[in-house]
N, C-alpha and C positions, 0 to 999 in steps of 0.2 A: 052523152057521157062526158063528165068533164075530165077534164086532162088539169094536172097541176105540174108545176115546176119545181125541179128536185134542183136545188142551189146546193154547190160544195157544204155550206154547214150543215143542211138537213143530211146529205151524204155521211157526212160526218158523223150528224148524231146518229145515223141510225146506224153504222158502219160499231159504233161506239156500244150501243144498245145491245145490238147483236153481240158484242165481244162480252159482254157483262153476263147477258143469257147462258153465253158458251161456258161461264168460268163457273157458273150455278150450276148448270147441267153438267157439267167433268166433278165437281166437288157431291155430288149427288150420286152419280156414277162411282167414283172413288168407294162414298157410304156402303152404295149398296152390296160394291165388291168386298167387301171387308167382313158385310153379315152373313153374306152367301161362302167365305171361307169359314166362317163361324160355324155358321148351319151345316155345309159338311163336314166339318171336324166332328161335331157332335153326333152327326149320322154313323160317319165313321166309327166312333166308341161305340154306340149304341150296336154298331152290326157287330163289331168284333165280342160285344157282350153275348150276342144273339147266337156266334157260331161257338163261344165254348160251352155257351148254356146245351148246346145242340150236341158239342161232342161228351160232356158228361152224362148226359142225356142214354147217349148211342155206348158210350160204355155201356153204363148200368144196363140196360137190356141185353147185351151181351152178356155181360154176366148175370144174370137174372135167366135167360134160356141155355148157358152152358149149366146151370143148378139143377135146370128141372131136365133138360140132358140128362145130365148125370144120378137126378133121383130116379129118373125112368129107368137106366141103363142099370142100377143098383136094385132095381124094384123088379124087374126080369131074370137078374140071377139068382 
């Protein structure tokens, strides 16, 4: 196995390399954090479309079985 010597500049550069990696990978990170607030926000509208679609929904059936309630209850006297 050979063994090599790490001299302060190789230190350095790689010291240096890695810091440049890090500043990629945070600016990457930042990105993805930005689309993933995106992405929920849009989930978010989509659900709040979903529950009032659900409670006009649960009206109308409501009102659709107090009818036939009431035709039935009309159709007995």
């Amino acid at each position: 196995m050979e063994r090599s010597i790490w001299t302060d500049e190789r230190l350095d550069d790689m010291v240096a390399s890695n810091e440049t990696q890090f500043d990629v990978l945070h600016a990457e990170m930042r990105e993805m954090r930005s689309e993933m607030r995106e992405g929920f926000r849009e989930l978010r509208d989509e659900l709040s479309r979903v529950r009032r679609d659900m409670l006009h929904l649960t009206i109308g059936m409501i009102a659709a079985f107090a009818a036939l309630f009431a035709a039935l209850l009309a159709q007995s006297l």
